[in-house]
N, C-alpha and C positions, 0 to 999 in steps of 0.2 A: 485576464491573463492566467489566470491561477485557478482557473473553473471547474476542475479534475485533474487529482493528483491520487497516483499508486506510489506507496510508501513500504518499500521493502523492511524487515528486520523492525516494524515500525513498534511493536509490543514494550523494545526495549530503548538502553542509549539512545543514542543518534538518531535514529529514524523515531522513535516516541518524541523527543526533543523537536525534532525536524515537523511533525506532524503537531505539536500546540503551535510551534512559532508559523508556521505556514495557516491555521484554521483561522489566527487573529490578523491577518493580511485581508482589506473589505475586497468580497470578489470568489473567495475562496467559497465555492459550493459543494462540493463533497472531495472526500478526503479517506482513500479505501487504503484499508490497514493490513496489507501483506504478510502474516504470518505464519510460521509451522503449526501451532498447536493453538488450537478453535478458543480453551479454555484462557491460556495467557493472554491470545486476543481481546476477548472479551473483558477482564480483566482491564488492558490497556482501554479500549475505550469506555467503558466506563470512568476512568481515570481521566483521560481527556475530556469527555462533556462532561465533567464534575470543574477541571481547572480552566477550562475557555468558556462553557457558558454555552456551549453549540452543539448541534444534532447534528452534525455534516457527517461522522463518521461509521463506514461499511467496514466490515471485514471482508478480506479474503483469503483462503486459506493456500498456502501457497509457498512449496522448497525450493529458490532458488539453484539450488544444488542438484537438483532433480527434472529434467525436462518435459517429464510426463506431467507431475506436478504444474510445471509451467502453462505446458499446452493445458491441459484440463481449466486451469483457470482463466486463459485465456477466453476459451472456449463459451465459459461462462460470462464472461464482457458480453462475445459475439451474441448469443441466446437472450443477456436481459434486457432490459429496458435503456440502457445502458447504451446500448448499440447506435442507436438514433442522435446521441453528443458525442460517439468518439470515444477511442481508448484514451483514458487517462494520461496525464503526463506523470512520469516517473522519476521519484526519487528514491536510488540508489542507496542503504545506510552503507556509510567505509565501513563501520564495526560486525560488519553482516556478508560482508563478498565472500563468496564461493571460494575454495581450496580451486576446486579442479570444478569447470562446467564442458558440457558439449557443443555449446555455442560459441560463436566469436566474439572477440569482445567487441566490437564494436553493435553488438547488437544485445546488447545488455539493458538497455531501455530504448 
């Protein structure tokens, strides 16, 4: 069930939280870590395969808040290898939601 997951806000709180407790779930195959800044990403996982013991985690860089952002990373599902299993399923962090987006919300994952 849980075979790819996009983890918004996930560097930090909730979405970091959200992203150990979801990699110790057996099934869990990768786990791409949605963040603005490449360095705090990085940063988070390393911190995660240090506390779960797993190599499941991708970055992507990526501002909710920002649509081109969005598309660009999209973009980049469609182009890697990635493409062939499907976009991710997505987890949304609460502590991470957008002020104001261009999207509806019903299309937020």
């Amino acid at each position: 069930m849980n075979k790819s997951i996009l983890i918004t806000g996930a560097n930090v709180g909730l979405g970091k939280e959200s992203a150990r407790q979801l990699a110790m779930i057996n099934g869990t195959e990768k786990i791409y870590l949605a963040c603005r800044n490449l360095s705090k990403a990085e940063e988070a996982k390393q911190s995660l395969e240090e506390s779960t013991g797993k190599n499941i985690f991708e970055i992507v860089i990526m501002d909710v808040s920002n649509p081109n952002s969005v598309r660009s990373a999209v973009a980049g599902f469609r182009d890697s290898s990635t493409a062939s299993s499907g976009i991710p399923r997505c987890v949304r962090s609460p502590d991470r939601l957008p002020r104001q987006t261009a999207f509806p919300a019903q299309s937020s994952c």
